[in-house]
C-alpha positions as CSV (number, residue, x, y, z in Angstrom):
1,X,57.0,-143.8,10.8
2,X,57.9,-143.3,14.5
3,X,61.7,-142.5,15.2
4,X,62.3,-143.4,18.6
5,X,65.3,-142.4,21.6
6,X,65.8,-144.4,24.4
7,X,67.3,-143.2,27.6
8,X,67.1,-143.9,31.5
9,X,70.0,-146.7,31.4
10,X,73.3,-147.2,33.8
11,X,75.2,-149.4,35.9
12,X,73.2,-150.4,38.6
13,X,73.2,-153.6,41.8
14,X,71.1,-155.7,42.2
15,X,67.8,-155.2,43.4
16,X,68.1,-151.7,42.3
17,X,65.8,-150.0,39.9
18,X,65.7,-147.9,36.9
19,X,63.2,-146.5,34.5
20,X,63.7,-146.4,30.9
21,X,62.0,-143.6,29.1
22,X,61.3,-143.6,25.1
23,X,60.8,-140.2,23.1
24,X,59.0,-141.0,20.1
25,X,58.2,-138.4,17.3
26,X,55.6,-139.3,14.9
27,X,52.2,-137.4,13.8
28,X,49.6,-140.5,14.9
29,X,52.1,-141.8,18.1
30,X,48.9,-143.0,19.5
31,X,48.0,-145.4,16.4
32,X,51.4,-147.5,17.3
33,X,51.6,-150.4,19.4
34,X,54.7,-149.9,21.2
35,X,57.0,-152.6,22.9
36,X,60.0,-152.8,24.6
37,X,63.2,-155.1,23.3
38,X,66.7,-156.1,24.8
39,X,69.6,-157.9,24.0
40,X,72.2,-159.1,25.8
41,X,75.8,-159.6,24.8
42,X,75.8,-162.7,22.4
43,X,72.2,-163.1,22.3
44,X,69.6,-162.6,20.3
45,X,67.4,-159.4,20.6
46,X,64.5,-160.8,22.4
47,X,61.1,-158.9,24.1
48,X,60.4,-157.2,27.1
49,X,56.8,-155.9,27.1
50,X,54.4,-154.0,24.8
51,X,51.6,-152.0,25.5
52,X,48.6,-151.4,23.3
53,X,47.5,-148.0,21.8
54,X,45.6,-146.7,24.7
55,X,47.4,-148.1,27.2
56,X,44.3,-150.3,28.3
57,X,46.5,-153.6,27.8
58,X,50.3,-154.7,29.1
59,X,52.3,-158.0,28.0
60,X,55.3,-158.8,29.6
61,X,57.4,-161.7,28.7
62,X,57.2,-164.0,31.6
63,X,60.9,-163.6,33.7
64,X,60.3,-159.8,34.1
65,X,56.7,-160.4,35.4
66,X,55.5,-158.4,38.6
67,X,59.3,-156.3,38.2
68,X,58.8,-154.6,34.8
69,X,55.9,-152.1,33.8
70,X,55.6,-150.8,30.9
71,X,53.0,-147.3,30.4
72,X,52.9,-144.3,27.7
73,X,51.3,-141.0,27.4
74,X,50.2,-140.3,24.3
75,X,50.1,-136.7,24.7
76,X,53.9,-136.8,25.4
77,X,54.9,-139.4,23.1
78,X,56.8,-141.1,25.6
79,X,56.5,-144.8,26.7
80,X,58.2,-145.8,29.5
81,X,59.7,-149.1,31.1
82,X,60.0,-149.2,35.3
83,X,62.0,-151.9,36.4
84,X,62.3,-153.0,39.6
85,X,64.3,-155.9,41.5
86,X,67.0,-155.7,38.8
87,X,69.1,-159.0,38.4
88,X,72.1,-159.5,36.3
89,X,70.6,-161.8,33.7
90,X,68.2,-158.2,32.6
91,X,72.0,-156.7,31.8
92,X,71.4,-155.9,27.9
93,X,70.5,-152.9,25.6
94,X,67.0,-151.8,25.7
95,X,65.5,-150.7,22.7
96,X,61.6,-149.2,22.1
97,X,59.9,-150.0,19.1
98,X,56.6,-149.5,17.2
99,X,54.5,-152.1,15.3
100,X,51.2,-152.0,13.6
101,X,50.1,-155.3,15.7
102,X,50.8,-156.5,18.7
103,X,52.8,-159.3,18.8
104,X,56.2,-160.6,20.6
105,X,57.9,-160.9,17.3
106,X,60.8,-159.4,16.3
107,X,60.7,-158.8,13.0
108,X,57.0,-157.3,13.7
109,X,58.3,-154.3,14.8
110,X,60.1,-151.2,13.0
111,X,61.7,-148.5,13.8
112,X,63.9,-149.2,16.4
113,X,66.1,-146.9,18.5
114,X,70.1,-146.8,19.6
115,X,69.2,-148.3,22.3
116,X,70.1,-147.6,26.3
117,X,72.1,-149.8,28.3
118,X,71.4,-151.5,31.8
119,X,73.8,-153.1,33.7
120,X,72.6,-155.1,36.5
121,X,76.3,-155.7,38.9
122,X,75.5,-158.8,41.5
């Protein structure tokens, strides 16, 4: 079980960037595939990026591509999201969450954060 706090968000312009950090306590952090969520006002919680166990391997969902990176350190339990070039349509909550396999999906993942805000002002 990983419990995980996100934090890094705000109110920021466009073009502007932020990094979103992700505490996670668990004994084996570095067995967990860990991604990166959002949702937006009305929408449905949707994926960001993931990263694999050791870090070797990234997936981003294709409209944050070459603005988001996603990397963790294991010996901190922290995974991290760096986004750059901010636009209003990445306005949402961010969430981290852990999953036993890596996949896009949703409902593959467990226990998710509160969550950290971005707003993206044009």
């Amino acid at each position: 079980q990983v419990q995980s706090v996100e934090s890094g968000g705000g109110l920021v312009q466009t073009g502007d960037s932020l990094k979103l950090s992700c505490a996670a306590s668990a004994r084996s952090f570095n067995r967990y595939i860990m991604g990166w969520f959002r949702q937006a006002p009305g929408k449905e919680r949707e994926f960001v990026a993931a990263i694999t166990r050791s870090g070797a391997s990234t997936y981003n969902r294709d409209s944050v591509k070459g603005r988001f990176t996603i990397a963790r350190d294991n010996a901190k339990k922290q995974v991290y999201l760096q986004m750059n070039s901010l636009k209003p349509e990445d306005t949402a909550v961010y969430y981290c969450a852990a999953s036993d396999s890596l996949s896009t999906r949703t409902v593959e993942y467990d226990d998710w954060g509160q969550g950290t805000l971005v707003t993206v002002s044009s």
